[in-house]
N, C-alpha and C positions, 0 to 999 in steps of 0.2 A: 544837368548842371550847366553846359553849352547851350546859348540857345542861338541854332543856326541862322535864325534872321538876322544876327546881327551882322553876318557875312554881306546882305541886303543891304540893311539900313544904314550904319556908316559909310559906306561911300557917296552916297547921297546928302550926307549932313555937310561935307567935306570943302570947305571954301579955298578962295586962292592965297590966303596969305603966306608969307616966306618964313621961315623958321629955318632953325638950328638944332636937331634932335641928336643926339647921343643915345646910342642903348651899347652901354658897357657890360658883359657877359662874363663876370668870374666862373670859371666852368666848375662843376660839384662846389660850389661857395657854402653850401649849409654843411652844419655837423649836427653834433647832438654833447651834451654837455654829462653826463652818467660819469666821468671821473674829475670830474670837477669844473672846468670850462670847454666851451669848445672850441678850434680854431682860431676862426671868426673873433674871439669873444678874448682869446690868449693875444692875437696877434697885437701890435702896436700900431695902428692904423689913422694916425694923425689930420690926413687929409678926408678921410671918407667920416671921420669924427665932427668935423666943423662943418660939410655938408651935410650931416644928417642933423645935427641942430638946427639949420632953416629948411628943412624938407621934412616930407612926407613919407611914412614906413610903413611897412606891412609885409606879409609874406604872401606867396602865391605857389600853386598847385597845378604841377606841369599836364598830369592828364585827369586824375580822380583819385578822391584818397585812398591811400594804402596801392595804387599802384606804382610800383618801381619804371621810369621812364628810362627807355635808349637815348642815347645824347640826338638822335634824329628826332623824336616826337617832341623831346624835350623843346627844344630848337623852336621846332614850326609851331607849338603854342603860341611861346614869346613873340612869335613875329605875326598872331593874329591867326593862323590855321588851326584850324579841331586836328589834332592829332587822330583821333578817332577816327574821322571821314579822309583824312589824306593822308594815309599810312605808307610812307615811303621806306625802301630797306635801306638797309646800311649801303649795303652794297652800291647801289645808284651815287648814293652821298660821296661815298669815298672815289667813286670810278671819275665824278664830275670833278671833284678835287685834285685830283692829277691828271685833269686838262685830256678825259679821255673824250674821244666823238662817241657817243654812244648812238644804235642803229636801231630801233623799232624790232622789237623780235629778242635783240639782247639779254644776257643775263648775267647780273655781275653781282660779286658778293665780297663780302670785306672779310679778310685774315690774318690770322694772327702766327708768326713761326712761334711754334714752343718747342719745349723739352721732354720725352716722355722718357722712363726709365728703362731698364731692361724687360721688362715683363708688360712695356707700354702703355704704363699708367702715366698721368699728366703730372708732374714735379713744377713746370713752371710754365703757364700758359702766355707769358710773354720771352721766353728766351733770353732773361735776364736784360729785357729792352734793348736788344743788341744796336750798335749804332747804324745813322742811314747806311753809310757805307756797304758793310756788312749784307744790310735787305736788299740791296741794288744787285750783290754779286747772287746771292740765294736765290734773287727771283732769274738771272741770267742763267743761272743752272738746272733750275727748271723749263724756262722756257726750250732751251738746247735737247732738253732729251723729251720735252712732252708738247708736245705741235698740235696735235687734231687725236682725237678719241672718238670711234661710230662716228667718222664725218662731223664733226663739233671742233671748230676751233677752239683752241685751250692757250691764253696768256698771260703770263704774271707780270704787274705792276708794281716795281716800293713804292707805299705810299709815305709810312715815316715812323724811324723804329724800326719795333717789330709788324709791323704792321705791312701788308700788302692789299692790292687788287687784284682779286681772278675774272676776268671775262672770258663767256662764253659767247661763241658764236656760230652761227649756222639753224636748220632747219627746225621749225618745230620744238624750240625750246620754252620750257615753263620756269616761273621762279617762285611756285608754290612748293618752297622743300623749305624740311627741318634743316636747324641748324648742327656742324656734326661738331659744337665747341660746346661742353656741359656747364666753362661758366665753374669752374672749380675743377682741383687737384686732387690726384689719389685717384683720380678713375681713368680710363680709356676716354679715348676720343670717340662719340657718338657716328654714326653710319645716317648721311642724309635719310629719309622718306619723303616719299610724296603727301604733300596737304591735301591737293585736291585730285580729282580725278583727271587724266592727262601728261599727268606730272612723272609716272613712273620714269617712263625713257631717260627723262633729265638726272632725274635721282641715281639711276642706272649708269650715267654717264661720268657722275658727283665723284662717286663710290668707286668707281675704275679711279678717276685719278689722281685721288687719296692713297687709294694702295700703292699706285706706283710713284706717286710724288714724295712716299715714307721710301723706298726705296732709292730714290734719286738722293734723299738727304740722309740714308743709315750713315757717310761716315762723317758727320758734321758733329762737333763735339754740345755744340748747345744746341741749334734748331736744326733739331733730325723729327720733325714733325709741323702736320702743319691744322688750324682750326678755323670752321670757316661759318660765317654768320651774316645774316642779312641780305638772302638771296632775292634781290630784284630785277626790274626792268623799269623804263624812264615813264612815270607816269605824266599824266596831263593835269596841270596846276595851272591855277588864274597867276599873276605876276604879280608880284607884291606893287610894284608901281601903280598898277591900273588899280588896282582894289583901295589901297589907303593914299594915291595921288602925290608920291613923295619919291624923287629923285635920290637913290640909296647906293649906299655905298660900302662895300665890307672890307676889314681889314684884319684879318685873321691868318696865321700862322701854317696850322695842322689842315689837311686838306677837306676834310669830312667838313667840317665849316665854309671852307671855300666852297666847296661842291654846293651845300644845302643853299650859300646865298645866291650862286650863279643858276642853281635850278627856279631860284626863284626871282629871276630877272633882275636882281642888284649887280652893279659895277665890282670886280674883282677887280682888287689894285695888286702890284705884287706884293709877293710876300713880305712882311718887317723882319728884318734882320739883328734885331734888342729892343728893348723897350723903349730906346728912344728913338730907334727907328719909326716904332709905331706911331711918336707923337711926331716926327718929323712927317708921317707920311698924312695923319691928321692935318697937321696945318695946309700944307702942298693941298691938299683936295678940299679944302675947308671952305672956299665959296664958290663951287662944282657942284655941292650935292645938300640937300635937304637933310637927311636922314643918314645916320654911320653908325653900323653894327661894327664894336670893338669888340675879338675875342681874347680873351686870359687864356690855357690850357694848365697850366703847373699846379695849380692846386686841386684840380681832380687828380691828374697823375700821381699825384703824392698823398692822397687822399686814399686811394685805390693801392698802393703801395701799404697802405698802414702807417706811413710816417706822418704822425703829428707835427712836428716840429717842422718838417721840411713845407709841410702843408699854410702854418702859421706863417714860415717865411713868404712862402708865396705870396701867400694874401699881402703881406707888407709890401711885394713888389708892386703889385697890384694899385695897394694904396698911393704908391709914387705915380703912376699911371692918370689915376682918379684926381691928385692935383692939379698935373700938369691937362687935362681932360676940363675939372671944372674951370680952367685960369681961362681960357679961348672963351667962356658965357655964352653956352648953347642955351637957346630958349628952353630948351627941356633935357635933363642929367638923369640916367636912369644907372645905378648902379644894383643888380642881381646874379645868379645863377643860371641856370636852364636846369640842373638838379640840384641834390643835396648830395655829397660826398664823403658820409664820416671816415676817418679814418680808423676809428676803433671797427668798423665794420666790413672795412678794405672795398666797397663796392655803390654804386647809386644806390641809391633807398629812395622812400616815398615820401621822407618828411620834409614838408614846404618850406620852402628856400627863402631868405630874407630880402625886401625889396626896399630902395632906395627911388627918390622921386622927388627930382626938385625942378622947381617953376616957379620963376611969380606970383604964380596964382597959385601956388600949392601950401596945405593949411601947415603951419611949421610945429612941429612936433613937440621939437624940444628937448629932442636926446643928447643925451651927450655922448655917446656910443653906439656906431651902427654895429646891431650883434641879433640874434634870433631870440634873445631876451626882449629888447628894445622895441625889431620890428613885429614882435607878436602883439604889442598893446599900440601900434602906431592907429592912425588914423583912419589907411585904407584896409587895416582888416586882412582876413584871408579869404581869398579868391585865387581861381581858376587862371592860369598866364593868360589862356584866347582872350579874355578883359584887356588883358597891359594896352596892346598897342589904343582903344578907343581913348582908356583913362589917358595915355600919352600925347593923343587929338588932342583932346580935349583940356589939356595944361598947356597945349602948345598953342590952344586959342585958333583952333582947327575945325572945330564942329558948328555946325552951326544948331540953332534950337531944330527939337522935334515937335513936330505939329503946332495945331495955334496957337 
């Protein structure tokens, strides 16, 4: 479906003209419509309505049909990487997103505090999304009683929410283990294994401090548990600057975003503080950088919650966002996803996310509502995200002709 020349061949077509790109990232933006509309299709979205009337729509496929993407694979599509060939773990994403120095040898994995019942089945595998606050004292009270395990540094990070970072450090560590979060309620928390061979020690090391990390949290009344996914170490990636020649710039929220874009050599500005921080921090960098990945996060949240309605607001917020985003006239407006997020389904899924694509040169459609109705008959069709970034070249008046 990918076909890896083109990692090759675009950079080569790639000339010096100056542009203005946008790629705006509604996170889980797709639904599905089985009780009558979906999100997307519910919400009131006024601004992203009149840019999809002179733009170009279509949906795109973060890794292969029918597979369900992590918000990391999902990511590195959209920004031109085979998820397939650059499988980076959560864990990395999220450790670089709270500004960790990560060391060659490391191993860090993304967590979740939940709740499990008395008989230690999962009730709520977010800990009713306790506030930062909260994750900051949780992760101080594990760090105070669990230091090093068989010689392995052992330290917990908030990253935001329920959510934390564990790094491991010391000798001889692997990041080929299972995950010990099953990803649903009613059951127990899963016991790492080793993937590959090597691996055991680390698993061994996982497993100790789960146990005693449920112990450190038995009298916590919501997160007296903890789940953990996406065990990596810092891989080696080309830098999105050298590869597609464009000066980038990210402004995102949640740190798992921050992480993936600093892993991949874009400018981390601080965090936005509202939404119109975000366009305030847009403008302030707006003729600094070539390229600005915008992230959304609220409507996966709420998507993954099961709240329809909260999920439709979002989007609304979103749509205010999208205004004030197309009124600055970046040479190229991408409004999409990196998943689909129904809310009837509480979880990412595999159905292709709705795409937005405006330029100059881009063929106008003629919608009058961007929605997964809309962009399944638009123009571009359904494709694979690793495409977006060339088709983005290539509206930004970026590529040059291939051959003679």
């Amino acid at each position: 479906m990918y076909d890896p020349r083109i990692f090759d061949i675009v950079p080569s077509l790639i000339n010096e003209r100056k542009v203005k790109i946008v790629l705006f990232v509604i996170d889980g933006l797709g639904g599905i419509n089985r009780s009558g509309k979906s999100e997307l299709e519910m919400a009131n979205t006024p601004n992203m309505n009149r840019i999809a009337k002179i733009s170009s729509l279509g949906m795109i496929i973060p890794v292969l049909p029918g597979i369900t993407p992590g918000s990391g694979p999902a990511h590195l599509s959209l920004f031109g990487y085979d998820p397939l060939k650059w499988d980076i773990g959560r864990g990395v994403l999220s450790a670089l997103g709270v500004d960790l120095e990560l060391k060659k040898g490391d191993v860090a994995a993304r967590g979740n505090f939940a709740t499990v019942d008395k008989g230690g089945l999962i009730i709520d595998r977010r800990a009713g999304r306790i506030p930062d606050e909260e994750c900051a004292r949780l992760c101080e009270k594990l760090n105070s009683s669990l230091k090093e395990i068989s010689k392995i540094k052992v330290e917990f990070y908030p990253e935001k929410e329920h959510r934390f970072v564990l790094l491991l450090r010391g000798k001889n560590l692997s990041p080929f283990l299972s995950d010990t979060d099953p990803q649903k309620t009613g059951v127990p928390p899963l016991k790492t294994r080793a993937l590959k061979k090597g691996a055991e020690a680390t698993a061994r090391v996982v497993n100790v401090l789960v146990d005693r990390a449920l112990k450190v949290l038995s009298d916590e009344p919501r997160a007296n548990s903890i789940l953990l996914r996406g065990f990596s170490s810092v891989p080696e990636i080309p830098p999105f600057s050298s590869v597609f020649k464009l000066k980038a710039c990210a402004i995102a929220e949640y740190p798992m975003y921050r992480g993936l874009a600093r892993l991949l050599g874009m400018e981390v500005i601080r965090k936005p503080a509202s939404l119109e921080d975000i366009i305030s921090l847009l403008k302030e960098n707006y003729e600094h950088y070539d390229f600005f990945y915008i992230h959304f996060k609220k409507a996966d949240s709420y998507g993954e919650d099961g709240n329809f309605e909260e999920k439709a607001k979002a989007i609304e917020k979103a749509d205010y966002l999208a205004g004030e985003i197309f009124n600055l006239a970046p040479d190229v407006f991408v409004i999409t996803g990196d998943h689909s997020t129904p809310s009837e389904l509480k979880s990412h899924t595999w159905h292709p996310v709705p795409l937005l694509l405006y330029s100059q040169y881009a063929r106008m459609d003629g919608f009058e509502k961007f929605s997964e109705m809309s962009a399944k008959c638009g123009s571009l069709g359904i494709f694979p995200s690793v495409y977006l970034m060339p088709l983005i070249l290539a509206h930004a008046g970026k590529l040059q002709k291939f051959g003679a």
